[in-house]
Backbone bond lengths (Angstrom), bond angles and torsions (degrees), N, CA, C in turn:
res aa  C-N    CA-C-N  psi(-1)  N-CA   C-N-CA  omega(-1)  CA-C   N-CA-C  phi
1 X - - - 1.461 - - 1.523 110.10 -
2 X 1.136 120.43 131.31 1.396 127.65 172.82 1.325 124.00 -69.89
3 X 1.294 127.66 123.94 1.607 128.20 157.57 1.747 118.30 -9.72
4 X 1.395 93.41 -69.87 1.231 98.34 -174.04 1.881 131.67 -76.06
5 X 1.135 116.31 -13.92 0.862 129.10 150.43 2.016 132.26 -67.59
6 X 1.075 105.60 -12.91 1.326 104.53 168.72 1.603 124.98 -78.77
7 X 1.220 118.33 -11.26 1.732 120.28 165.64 1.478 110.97 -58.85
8 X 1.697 108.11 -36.86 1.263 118.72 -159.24 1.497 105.62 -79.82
9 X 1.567 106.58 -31.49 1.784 114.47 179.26 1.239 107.20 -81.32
10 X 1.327 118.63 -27.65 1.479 108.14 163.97 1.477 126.33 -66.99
11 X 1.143 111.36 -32.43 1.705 121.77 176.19 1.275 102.68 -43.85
12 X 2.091 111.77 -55.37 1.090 125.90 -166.07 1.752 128.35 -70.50
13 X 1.386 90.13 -8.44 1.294 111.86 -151.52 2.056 89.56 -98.86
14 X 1.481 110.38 -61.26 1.258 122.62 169.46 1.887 110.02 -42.58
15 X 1.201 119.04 -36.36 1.514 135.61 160.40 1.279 125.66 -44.81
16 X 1.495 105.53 -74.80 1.499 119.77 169.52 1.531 105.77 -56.90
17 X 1.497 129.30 -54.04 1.440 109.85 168.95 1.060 149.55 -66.41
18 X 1.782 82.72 -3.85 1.792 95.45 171.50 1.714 110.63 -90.48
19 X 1.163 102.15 -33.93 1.770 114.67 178.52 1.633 92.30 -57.52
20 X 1.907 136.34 -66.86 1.091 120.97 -166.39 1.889 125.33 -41.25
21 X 1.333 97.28 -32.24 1.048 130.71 -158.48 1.431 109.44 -66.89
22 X 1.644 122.20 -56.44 1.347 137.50 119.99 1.848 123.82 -6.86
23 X 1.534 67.80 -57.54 2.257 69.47 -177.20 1.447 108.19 -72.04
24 X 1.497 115.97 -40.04 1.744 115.91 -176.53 1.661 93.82 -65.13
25 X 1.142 138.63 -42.66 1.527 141.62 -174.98 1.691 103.67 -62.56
26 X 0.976 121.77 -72.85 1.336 117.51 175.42 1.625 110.93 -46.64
27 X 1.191 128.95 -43.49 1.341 132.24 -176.02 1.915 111.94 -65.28
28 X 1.197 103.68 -31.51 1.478 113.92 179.18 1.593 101.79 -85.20
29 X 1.197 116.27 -38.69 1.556 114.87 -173.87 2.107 107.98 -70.81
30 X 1.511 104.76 -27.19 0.987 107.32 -164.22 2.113 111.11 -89.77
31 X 1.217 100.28 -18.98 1.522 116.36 148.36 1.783 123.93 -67.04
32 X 1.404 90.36 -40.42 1.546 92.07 179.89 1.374 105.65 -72.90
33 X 1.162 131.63 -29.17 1.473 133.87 178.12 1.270 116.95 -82.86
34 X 1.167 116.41 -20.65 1.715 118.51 -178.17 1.569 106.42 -75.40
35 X 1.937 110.70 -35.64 1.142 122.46 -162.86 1.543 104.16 -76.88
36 X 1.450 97.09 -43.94 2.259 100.20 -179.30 1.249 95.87 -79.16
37 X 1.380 145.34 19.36 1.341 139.16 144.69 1.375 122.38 -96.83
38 X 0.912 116.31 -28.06 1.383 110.17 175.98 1.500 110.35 -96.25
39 X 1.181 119.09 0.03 1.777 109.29 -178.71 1.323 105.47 -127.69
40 X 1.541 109.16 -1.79 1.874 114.74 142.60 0.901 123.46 -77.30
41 X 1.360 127.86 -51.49 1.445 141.74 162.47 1.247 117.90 -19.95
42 X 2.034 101.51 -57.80 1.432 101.68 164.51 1.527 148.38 -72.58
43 X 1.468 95.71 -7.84 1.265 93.69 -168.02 1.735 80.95 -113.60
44 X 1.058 130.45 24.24 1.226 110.29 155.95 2.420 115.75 -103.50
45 X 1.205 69.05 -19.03 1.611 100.52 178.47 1.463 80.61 -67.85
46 X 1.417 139.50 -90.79 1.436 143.67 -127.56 2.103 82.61 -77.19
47 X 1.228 132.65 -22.99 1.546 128.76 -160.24 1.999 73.21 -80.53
48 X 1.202 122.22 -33.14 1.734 106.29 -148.61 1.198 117.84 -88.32
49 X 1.571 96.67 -21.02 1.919 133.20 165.69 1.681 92.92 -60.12
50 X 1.404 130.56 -66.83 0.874 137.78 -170.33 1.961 120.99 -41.89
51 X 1.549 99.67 -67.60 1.440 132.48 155.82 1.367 121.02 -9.44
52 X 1.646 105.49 -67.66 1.211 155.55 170.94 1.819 112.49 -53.96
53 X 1.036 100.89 -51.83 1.538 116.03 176.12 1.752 107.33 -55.73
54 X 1.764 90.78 -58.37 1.259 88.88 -169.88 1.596 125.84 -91.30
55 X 1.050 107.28 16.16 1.456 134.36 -165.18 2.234 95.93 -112.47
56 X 1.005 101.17 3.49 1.470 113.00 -173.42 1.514 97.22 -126.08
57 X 1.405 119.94 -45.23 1.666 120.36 177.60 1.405 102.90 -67.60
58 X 1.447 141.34 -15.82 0.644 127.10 -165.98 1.655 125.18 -109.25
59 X 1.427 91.03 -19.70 1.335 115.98 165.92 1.935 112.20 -71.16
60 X 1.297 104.93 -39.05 1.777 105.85 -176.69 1.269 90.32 -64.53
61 X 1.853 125.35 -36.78 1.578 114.97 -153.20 1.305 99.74 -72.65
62 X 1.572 130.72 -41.36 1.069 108.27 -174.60 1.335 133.89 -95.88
63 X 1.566 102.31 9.76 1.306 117.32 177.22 1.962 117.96 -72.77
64 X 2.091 89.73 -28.67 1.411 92.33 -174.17 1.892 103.33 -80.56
65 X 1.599 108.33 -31.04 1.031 122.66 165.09 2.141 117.67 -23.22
66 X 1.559 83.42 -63.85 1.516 95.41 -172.83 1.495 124.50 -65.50
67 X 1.577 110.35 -18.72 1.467 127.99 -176.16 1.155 97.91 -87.52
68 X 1.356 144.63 -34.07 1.363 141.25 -164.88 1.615 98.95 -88.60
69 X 1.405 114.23 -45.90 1.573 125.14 -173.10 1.931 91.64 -66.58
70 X 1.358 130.57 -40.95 1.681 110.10 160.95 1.018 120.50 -74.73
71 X 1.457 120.52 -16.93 1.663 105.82 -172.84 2.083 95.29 -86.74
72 X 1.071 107.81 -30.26 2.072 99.77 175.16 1.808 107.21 -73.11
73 X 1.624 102.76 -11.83 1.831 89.54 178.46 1.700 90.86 -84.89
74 X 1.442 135.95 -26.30 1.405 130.38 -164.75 1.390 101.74 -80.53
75 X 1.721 113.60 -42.83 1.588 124.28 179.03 1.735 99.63 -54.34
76 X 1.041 140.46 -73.12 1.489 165.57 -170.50 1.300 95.89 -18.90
77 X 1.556 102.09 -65.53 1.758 121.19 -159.52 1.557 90.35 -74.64
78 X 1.150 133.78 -54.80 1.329 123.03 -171.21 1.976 114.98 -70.27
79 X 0.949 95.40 -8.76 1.888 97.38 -175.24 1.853 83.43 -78.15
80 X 1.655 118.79 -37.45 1.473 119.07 -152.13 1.582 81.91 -83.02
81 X 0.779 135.86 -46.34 1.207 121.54 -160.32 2.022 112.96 -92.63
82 X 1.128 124.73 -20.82 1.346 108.54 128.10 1.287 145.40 -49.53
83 X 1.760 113.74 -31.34 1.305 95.35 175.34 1.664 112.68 -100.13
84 X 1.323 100.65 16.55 1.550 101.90 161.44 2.038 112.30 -80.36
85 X 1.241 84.23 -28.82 1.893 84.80 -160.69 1.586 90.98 -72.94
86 X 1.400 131.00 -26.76 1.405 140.74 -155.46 1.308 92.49 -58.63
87 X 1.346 125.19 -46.46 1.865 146.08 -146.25 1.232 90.38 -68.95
88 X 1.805 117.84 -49.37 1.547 107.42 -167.29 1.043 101.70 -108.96
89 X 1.562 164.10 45.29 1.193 166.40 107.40 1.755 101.66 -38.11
90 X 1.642 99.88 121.01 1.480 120.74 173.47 1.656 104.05 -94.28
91 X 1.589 110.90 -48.71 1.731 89.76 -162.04 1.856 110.64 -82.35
92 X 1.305 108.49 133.01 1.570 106.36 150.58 1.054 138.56 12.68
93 X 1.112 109.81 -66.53 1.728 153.97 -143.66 1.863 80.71 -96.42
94 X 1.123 114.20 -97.30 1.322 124.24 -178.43 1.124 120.33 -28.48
95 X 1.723 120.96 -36.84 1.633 128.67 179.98 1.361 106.29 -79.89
96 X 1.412 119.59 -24.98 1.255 133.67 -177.35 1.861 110.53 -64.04
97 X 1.610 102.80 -59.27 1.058 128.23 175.81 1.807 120.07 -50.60
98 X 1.397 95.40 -35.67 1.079 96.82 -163.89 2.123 113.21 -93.33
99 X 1.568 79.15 -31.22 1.741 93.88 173.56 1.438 114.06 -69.24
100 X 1.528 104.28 -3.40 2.136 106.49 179.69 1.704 89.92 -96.70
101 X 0.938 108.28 -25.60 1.729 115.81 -168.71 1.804 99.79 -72.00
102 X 1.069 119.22 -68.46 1.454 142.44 176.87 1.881 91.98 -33.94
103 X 1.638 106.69 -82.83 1.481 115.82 -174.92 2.127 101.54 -37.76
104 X 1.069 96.06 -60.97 1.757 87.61 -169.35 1.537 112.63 -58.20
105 X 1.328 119.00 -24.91 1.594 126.00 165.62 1.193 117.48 -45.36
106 X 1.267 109.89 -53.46 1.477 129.21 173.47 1.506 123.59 -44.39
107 X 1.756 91.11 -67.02 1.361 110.83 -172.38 1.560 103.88 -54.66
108 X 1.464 116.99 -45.67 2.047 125.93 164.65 1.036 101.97 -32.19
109 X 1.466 115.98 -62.61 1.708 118.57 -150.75 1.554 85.57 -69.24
110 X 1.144 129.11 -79.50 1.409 140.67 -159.69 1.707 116.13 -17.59
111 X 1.644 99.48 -60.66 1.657 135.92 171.82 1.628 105.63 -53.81
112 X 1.338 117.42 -39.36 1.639 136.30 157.14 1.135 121.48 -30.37
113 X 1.841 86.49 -77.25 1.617 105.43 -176.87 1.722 105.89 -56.41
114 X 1.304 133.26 -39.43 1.404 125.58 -145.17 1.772 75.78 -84.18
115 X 1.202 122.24 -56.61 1.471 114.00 -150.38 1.764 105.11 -62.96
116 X 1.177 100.03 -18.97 1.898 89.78 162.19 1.093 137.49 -76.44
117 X 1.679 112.29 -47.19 1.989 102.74 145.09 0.605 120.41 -32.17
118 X 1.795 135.00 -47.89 1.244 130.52 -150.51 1.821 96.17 -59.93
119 X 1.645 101.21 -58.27 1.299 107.76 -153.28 1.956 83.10 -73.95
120 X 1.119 154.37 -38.35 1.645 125.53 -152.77 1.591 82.14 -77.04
121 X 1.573 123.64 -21.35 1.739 90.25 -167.35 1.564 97.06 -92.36
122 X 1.186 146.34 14.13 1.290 158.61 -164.04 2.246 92.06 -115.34
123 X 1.189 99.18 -50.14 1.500 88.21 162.33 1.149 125.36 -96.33
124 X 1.168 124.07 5.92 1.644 118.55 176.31 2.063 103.45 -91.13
125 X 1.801 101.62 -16.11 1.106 114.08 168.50 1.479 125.17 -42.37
126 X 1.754 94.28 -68.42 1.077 122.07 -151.23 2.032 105.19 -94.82
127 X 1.595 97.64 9.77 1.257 92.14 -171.72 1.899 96.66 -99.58
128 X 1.494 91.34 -28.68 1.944 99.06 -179.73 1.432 99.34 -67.80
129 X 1.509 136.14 -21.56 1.600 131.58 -173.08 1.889 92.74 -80.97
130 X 1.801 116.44 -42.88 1.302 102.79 -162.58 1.872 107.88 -72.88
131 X 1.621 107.71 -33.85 1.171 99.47 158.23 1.669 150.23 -67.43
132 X 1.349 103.12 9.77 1.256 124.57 -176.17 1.958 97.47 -111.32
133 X 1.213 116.56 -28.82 1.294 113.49 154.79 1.626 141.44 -52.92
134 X 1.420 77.49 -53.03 1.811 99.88 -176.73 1.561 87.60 -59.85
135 X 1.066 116.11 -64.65 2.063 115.14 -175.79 1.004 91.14 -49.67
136 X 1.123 165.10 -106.43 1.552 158.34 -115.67 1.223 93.71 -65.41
137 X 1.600 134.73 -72.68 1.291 121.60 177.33 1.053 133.00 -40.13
138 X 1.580 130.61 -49.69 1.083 119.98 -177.88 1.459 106.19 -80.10
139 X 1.310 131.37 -13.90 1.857 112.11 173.73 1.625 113.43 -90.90
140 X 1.499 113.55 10.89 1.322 130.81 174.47 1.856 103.17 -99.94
141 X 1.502 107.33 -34.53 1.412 88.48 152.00 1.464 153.30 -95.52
142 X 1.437 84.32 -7.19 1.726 106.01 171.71 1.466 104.04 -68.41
143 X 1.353 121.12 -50.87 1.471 114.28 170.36 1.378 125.47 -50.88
144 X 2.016 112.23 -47.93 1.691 94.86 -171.90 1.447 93.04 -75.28
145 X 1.627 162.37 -22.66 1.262 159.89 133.83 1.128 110.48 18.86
146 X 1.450 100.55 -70.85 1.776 134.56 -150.09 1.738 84.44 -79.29
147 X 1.457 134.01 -66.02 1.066 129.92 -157.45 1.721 104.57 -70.91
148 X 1.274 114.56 -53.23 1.567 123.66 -179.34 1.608 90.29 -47.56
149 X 0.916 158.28 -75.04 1.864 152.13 168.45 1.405 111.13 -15.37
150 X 1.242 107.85 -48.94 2.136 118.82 -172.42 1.540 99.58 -67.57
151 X 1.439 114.45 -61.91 1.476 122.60 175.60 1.365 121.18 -47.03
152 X 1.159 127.49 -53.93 1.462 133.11 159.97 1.199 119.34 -46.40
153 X 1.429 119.78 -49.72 1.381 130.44 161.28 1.539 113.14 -32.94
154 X 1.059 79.30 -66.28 1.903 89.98 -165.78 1.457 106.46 -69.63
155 X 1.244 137.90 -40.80 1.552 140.74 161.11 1.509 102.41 -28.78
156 X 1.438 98.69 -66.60 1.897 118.63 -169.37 1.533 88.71 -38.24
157 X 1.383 120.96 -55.37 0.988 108.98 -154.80 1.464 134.44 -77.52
158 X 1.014 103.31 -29.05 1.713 132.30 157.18 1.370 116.47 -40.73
159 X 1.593 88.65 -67.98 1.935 95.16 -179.53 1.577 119.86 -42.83
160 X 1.443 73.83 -38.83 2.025 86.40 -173.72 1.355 118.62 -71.18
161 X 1.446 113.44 -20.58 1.243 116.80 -161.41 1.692 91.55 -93.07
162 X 1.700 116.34 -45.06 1.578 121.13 156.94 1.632 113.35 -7.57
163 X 1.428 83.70 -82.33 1.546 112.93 -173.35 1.425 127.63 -43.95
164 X 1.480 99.80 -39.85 1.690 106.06 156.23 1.471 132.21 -76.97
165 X 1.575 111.41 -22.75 1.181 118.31 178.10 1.865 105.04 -81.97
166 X 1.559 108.16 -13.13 1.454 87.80 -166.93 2.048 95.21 -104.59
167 X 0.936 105.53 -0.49 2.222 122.13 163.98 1.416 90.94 -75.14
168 X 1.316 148.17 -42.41 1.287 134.60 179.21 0.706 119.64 -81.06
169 X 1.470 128.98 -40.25 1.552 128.93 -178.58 1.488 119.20 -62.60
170 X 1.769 116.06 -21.80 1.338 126.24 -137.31 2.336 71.47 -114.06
171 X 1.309 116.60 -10.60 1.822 127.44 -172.69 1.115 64.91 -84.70
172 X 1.090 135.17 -92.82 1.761 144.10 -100.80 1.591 89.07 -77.23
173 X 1.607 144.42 -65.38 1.083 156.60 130.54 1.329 108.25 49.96
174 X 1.395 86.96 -77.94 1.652 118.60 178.54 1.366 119.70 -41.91
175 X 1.011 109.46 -40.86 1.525 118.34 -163.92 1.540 99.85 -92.40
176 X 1.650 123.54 -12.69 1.417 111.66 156.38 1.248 145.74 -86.63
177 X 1.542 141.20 -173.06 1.121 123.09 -162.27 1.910 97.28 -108.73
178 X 1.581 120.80 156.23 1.214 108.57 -148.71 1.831 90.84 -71.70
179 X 1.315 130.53 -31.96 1.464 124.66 -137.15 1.645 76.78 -99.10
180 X 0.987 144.60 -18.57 1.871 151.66 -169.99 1.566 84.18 -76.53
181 X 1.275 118.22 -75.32 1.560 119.78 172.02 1.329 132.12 -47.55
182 X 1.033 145.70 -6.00 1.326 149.63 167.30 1.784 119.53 -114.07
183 X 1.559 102.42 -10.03 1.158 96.31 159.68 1.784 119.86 -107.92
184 X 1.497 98.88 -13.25 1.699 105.75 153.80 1.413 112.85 -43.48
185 X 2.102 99.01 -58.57 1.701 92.81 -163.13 1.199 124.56 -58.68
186 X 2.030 99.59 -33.13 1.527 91.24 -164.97 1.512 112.57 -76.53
187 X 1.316 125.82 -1.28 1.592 122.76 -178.60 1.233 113.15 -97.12
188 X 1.507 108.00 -14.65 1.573 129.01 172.30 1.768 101.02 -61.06
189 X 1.227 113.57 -60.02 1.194 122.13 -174.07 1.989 114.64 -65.83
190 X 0.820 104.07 -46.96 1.475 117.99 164.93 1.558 110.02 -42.98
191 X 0.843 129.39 -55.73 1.413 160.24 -152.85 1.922 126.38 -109.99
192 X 1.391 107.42 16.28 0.981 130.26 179.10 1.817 110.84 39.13
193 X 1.309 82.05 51.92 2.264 100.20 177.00 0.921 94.98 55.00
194 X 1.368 147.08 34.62 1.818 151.22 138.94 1.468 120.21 -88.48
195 X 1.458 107.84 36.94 1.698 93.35 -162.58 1.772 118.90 -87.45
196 X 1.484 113.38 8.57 1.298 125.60 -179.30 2.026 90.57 -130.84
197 X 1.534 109.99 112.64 1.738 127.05 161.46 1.135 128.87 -93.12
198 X 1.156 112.74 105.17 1.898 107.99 158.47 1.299 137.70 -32.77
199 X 1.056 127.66 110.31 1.598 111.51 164.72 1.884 132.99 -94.30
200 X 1.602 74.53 95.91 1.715 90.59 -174.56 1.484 126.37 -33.03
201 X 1.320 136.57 165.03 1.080 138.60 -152.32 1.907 101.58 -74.19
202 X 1.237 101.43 -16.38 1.296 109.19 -171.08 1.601 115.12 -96.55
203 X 0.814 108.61 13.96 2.121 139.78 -172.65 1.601 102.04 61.59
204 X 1.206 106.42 41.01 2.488 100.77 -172.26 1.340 79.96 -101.93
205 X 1.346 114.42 144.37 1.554 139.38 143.35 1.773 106.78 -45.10
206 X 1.311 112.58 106.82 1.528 118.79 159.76 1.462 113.61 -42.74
207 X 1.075 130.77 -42.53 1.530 130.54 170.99 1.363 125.88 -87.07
208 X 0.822 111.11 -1.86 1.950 106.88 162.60 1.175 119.60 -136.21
209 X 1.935 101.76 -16.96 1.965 95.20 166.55 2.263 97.96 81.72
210 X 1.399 88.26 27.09 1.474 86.02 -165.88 1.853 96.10 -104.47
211 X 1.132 132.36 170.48 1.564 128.35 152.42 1.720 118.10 -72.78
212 X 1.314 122.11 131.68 0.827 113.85 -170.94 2.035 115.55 -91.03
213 X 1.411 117.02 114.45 1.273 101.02 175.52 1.438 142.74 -13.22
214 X 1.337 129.29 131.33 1.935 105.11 -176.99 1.231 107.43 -74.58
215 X 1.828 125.12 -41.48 1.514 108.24 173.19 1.469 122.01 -56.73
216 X 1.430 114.61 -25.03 1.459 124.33 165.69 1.840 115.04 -29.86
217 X 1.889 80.65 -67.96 1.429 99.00 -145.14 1.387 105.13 -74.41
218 X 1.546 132.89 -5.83 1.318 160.10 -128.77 1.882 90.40 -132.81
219 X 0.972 119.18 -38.02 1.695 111.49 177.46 1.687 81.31 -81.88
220 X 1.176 104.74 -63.22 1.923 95.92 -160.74 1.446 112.41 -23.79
221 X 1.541 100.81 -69.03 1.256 107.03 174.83 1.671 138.99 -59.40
222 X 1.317 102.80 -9.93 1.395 121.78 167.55 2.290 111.53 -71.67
223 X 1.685 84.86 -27.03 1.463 76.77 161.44 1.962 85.78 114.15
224 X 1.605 116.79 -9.01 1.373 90.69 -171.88 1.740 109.82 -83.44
225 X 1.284 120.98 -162.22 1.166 109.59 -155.90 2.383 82.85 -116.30
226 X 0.760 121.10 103.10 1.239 119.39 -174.33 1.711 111.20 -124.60
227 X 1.842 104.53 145.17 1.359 126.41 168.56 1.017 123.85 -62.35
228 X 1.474 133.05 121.19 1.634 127.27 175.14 1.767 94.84 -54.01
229 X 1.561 116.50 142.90 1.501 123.98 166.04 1.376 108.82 -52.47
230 X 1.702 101.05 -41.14 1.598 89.98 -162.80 1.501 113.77 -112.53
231 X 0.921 140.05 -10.87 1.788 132.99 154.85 1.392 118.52 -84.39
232 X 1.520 117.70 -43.91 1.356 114.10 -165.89 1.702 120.95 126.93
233 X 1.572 101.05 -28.58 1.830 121.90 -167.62 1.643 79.03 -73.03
234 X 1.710 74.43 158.43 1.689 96.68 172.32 1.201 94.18 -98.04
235 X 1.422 117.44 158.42 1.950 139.96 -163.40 1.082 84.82 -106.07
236 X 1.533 103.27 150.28 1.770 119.28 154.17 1.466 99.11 -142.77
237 X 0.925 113.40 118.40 1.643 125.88 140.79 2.091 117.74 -64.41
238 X 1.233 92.40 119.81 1.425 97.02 -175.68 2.160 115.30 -108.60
């Protein structure tokens, strides 16, 4: 590897770790989004179960509602038409008979009438709970909406930013020499894409956080091209 070519692998190198860097970000964002989807999902699922429930109680209520409201129009007509027959009834016995008949009609209808309030105020109940649903649901979907938009957003944005960092990396490339590049990569790879280290102002190897030898640091700076002792990366003094 040449002297002079190592500014350029570092360029490339600062690139690629900035592109990984990107990829671990997108990779964390893309868990985080899978996770507020699926446990919105559910709890919008379990709000629709809910919805649904009561959107079914409410349907039996007024279904029993409606059978009772025909059986008091059938009760009604027959109370009227007993107390028509009452008018022309001659015996006792028969007026007698018929006025216990009339009273228990009543007392039906009456027992009728109450059990249908019961149920419209039993559905007028259960209709303020289903409308208090539908609002929860739908501002439970305007939110995962609103958020599923941010997430995408921010992906979009990543990728793109990927995508440009990896058109530069693939420029920068170019401008090296092929055998400089393949022995970058393979120490790149060895070396967790750190395979060229700085030596900080304080003489430590950027890649192991180690002190760097003085006869070490003394070739570096002499210009030769030298191995940190203790990771393996090649040093640069800048």
């Amino acid at each position: 590897m040449k002297r002079e070519t190592i500014p350029k692998l570092l360029e490339v190198q600062d690139l690629q770790l900035k592109y990984r860097e990107f990829e671990k970000n997108l990779k964390n964002l893309q868990i985080e989004f899978d996770t507020f989807k699926s446990e919105k999902l559910e709890e919008i699922k379990l709000k629709e179960e809910s919805l649904n429930d009561i959107k079914g109680q409410i349907k039996k209520l007024r279904d029993q509602q409606k059978e009772k409201e025909d059986q008091l129009v059938l009760l009604r007509e027959k109370l009227k038409n007993e107390e028509r027959r009452i008018l022309v009834l001659k015996s006792p016995k028969e007026v007698m008979h018929m006025e216990k008949e009339i009273e228990n009609l009543k007392n039906l209808i009456s027992k009728i009438e109450d059990e249908v309030l019961n149920l419209m105020i039993e559905v007028e109940e259960k209709v303020k709970i289903e409308e208090e649903l539908e609002k929860e649901l739908n501002e439970l979907k305007a939110v995962f909406e609103g958020k599923v938009k941010e997430y995408e957003k921010g992906i979009e944005e990543i990728e793109k930013e990927m995508e440009n960092l990896s058109i530069e990396i693939e420029n920068r490339k170019k401008e090296i020499p092929n055998n400089d590049l393949e022995e970058f990569d393979k120490l790149s790879k060895q070396k967790n894409y750190r395979a060229i280290a700085r030596i900080t102002n304080k003489d430590v190897c950027e890649g192991c956080k180690i002190a760097v030898p003085k006869l070490v640091l003394e070739k570096v700076k002499k210009g030769e091209i030298v191995n940190c002792p203790n990771c393996g990366r090649i040093l640069w003094v800048e």
